[in-house]
Biotite code that builds the C-alpha atoms (Angstrom):
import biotite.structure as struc

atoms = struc.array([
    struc.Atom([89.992, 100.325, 91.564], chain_id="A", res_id=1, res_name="UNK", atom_name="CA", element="C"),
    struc.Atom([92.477, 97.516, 89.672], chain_id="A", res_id=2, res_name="UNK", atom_name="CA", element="C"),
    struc.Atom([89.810, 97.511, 86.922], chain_id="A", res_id=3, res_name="UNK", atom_name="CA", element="C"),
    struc.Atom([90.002, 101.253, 86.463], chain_id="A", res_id=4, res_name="UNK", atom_name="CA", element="C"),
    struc.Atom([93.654, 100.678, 86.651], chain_id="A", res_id=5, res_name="UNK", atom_name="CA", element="C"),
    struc.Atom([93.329, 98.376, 83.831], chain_id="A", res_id=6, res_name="UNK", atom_name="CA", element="C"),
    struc.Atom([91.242, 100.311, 81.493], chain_id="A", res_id=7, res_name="UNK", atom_name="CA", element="C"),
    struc.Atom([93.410, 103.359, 81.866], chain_id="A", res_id=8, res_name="UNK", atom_name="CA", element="C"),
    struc.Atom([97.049, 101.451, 81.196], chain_id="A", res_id=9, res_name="UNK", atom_name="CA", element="C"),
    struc.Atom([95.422, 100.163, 78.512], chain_id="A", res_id=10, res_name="UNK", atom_name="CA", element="C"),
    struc.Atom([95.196, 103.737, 76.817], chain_id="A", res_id=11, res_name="UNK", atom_name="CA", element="C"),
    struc.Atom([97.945, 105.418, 78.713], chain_id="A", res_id=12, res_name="UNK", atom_name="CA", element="C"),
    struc.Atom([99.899, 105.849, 75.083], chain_id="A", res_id=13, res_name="UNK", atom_name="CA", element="C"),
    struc.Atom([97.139, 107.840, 74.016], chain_id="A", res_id=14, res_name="UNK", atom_name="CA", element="C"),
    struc.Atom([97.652, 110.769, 76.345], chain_id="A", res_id=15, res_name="UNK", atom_name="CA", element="C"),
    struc.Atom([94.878, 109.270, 79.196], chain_id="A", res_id=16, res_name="UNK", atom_name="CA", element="C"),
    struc.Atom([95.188, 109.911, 82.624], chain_id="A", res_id=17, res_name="UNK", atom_name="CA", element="C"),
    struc.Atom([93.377, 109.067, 85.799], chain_id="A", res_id=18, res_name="UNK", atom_name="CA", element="C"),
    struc.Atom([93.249, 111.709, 88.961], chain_id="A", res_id=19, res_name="UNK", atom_name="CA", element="C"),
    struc.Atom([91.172, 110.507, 92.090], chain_id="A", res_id=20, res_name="UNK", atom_name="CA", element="C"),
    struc.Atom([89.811, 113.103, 94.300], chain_id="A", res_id=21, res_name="UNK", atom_name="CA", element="C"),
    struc.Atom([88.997, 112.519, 98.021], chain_id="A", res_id=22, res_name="UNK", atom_name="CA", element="C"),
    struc.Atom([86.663, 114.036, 99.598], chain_id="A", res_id=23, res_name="UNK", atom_name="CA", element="C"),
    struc.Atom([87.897, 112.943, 103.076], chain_id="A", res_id=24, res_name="UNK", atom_name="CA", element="C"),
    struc.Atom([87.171, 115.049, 105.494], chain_id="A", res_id=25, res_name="UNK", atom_name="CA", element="C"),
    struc.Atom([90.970, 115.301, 106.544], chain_id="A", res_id=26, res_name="UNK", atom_name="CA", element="C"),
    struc.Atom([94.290, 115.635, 104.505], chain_id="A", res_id=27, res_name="UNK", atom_name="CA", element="C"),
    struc.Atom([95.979, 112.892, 105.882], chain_id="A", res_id=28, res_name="UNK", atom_name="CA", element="C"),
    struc.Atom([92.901, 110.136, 105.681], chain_id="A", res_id=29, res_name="UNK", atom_name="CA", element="C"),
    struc.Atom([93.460, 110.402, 101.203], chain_id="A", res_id=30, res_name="UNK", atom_name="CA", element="C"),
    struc.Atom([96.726, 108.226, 101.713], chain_id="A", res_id=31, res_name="UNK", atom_name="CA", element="C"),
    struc.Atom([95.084, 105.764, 103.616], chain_id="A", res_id=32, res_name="UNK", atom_name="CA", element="C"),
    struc.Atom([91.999, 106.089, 101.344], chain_id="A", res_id=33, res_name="UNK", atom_name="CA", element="C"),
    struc.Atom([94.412, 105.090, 98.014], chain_id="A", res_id=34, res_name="UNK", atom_name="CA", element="C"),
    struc.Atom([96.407, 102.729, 99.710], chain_id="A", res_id=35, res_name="UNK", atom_name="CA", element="C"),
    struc.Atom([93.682, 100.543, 100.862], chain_id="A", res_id=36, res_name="UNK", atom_name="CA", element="C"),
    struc.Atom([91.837, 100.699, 97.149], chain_id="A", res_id=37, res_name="UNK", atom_name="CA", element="C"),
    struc.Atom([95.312, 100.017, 95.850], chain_id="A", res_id=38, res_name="UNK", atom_name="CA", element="C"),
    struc.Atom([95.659, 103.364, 93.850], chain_id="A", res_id=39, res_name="UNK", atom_name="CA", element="C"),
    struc.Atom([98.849, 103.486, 91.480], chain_id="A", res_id=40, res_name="UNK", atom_name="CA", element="C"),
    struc.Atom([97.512, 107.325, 90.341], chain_id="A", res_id=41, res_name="UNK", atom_name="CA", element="C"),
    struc.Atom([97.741, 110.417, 91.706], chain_id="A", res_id=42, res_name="UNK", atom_name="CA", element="C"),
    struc.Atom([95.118, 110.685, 94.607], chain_id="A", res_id=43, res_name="UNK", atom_name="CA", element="C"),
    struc.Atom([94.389, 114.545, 95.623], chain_id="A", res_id=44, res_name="UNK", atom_name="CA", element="C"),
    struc.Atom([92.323, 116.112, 98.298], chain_id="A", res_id=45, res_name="UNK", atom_name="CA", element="C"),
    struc.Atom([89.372, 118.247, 97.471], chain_id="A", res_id=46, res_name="UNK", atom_name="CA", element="C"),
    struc.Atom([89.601, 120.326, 100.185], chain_id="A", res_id=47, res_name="UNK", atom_name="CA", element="C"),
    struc.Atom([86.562, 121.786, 101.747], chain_id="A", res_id=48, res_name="UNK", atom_name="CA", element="C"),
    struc.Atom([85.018, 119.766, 98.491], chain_id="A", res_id=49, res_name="UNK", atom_name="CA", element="C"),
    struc.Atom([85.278, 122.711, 96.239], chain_id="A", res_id=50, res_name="UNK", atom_name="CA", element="C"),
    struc.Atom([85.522, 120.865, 93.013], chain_id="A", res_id=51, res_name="UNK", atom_name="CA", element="C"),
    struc.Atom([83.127, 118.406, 94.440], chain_id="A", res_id=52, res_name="UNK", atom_name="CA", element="C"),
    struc.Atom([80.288, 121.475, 94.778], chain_id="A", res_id=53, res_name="UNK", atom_name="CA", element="C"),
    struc.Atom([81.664, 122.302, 91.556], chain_id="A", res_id=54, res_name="UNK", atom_name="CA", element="C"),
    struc.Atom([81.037, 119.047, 89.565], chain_id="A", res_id=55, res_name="UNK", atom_name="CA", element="C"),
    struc.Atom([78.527, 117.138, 92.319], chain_id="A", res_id=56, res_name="UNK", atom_name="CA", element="C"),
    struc.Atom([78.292, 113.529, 91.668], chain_id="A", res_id=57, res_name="UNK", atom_name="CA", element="C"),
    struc.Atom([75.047, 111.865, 91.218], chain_id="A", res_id=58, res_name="UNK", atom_name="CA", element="C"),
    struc.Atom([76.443, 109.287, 93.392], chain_id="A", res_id=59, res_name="UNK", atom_name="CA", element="C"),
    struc.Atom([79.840, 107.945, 94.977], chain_id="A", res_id=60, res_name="UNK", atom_name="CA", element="C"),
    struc.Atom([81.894, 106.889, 93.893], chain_id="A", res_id=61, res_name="UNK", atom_name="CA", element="C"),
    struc.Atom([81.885, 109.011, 90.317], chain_id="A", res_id=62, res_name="UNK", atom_name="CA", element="C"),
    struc.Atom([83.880, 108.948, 87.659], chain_id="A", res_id=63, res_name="UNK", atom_name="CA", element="C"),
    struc.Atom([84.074, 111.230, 85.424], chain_id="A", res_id=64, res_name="UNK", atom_name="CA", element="C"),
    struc.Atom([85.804, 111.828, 82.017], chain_id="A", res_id=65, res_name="UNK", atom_name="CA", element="C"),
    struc.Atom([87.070, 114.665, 80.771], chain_id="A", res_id=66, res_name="UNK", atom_name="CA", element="C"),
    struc.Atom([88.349, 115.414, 77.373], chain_id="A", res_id=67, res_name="UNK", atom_name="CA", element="C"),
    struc.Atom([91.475, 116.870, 76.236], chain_id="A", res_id=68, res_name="UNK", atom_name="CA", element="C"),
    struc.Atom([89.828, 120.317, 76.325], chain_id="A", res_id=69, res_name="UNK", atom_name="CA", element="C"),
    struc.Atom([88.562, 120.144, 79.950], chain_id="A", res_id=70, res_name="UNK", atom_name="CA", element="C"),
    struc.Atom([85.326, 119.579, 79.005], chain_id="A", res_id=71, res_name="UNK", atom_name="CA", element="C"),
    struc.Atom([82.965, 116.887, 81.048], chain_id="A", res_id=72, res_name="UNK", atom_name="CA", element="C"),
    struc.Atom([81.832, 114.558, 78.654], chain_id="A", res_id=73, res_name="UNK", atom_name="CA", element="C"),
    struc.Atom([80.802, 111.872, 80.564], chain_id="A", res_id=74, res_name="UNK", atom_name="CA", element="C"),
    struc.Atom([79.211, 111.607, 84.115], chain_id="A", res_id=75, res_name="UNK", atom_name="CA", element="C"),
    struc.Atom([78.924, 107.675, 85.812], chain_id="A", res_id=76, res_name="UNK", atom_name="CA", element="C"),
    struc.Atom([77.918, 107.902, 89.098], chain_id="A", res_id=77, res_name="UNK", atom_name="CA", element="C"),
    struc.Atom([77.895, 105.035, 91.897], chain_id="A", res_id=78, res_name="UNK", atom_name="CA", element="C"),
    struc.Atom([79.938, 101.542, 92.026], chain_id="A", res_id=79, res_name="UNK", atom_name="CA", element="C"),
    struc.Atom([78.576, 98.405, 90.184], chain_id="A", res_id=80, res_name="UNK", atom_name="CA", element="C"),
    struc.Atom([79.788, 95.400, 88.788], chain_id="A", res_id=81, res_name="UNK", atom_name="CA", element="C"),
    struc.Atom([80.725, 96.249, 85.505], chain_id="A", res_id=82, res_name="UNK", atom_name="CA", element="C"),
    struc.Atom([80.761, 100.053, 86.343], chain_id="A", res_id=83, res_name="UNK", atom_name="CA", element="C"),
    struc.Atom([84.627, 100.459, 85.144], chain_id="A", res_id=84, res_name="UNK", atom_name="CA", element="C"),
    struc.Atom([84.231, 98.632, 81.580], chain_id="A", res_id=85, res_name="UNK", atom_name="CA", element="C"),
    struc.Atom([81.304, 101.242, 81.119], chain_id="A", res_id=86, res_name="UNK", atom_name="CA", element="C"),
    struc.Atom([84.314, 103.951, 80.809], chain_id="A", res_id=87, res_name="UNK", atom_name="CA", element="C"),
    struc.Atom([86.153, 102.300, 77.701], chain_id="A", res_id=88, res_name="UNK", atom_name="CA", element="C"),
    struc.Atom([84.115, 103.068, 75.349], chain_id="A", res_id=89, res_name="UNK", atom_name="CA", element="C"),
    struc.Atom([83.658, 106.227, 76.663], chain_id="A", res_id=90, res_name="UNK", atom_name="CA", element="C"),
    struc.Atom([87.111, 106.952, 76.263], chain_id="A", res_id=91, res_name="UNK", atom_name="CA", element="C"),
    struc.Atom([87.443, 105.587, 73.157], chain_id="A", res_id=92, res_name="UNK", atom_name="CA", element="C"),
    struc.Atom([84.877, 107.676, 71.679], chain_id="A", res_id=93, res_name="UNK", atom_name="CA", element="C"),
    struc.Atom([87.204, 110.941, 72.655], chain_id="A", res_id=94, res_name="UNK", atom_name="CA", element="C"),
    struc.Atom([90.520, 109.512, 71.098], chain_id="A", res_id=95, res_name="UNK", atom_name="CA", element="C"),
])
């Protein structure tokens, strides 16, 4: 989570935003969810995982990025080292 942080401040002046979705199976576990992680963005809850049947992941956690006309670009699916410096360039190619 701090280095996904990191790569979005980085690029915050150029309009790019980070939402986290939780797919917690109850409203008031996503507050405990981004606290733990340490999450300084908006954290939602994807209630009855509609946007999660919408958009499935290939694996959790996924990230995905989404450019300025709503369109998916980019799918990364599943934590690994090295996982959240995999999104800058993504980004970067969309600015």
């Amino acid at each position: 989570m701090p280095k996904l942080q990191e790569g979005f401040a980085r690029r915050a002046d150029a309009g790019v935003a980070v939402l986290g979705l939780s797919i917690e199976d109850e409203e008031k576990e996503v507050a405990n969810v981004a606290r733990t992680c340490g999450a300084r963005f908006p954290v939602a809850w994807d209630e009855g995982h509609r946007i999660n049947d919408l958009y499935p992941p290939p694996h959790g956690p996924a990230y995905y990025v989404i450019d300025r006309s709503g369109i998916v670009r980019f799918v990364n699916g599943g934590y690994h080292d090295g996982g959240a410096d995999e999104l800058d360039p993504q980004i970067a190619s969309l600015l």
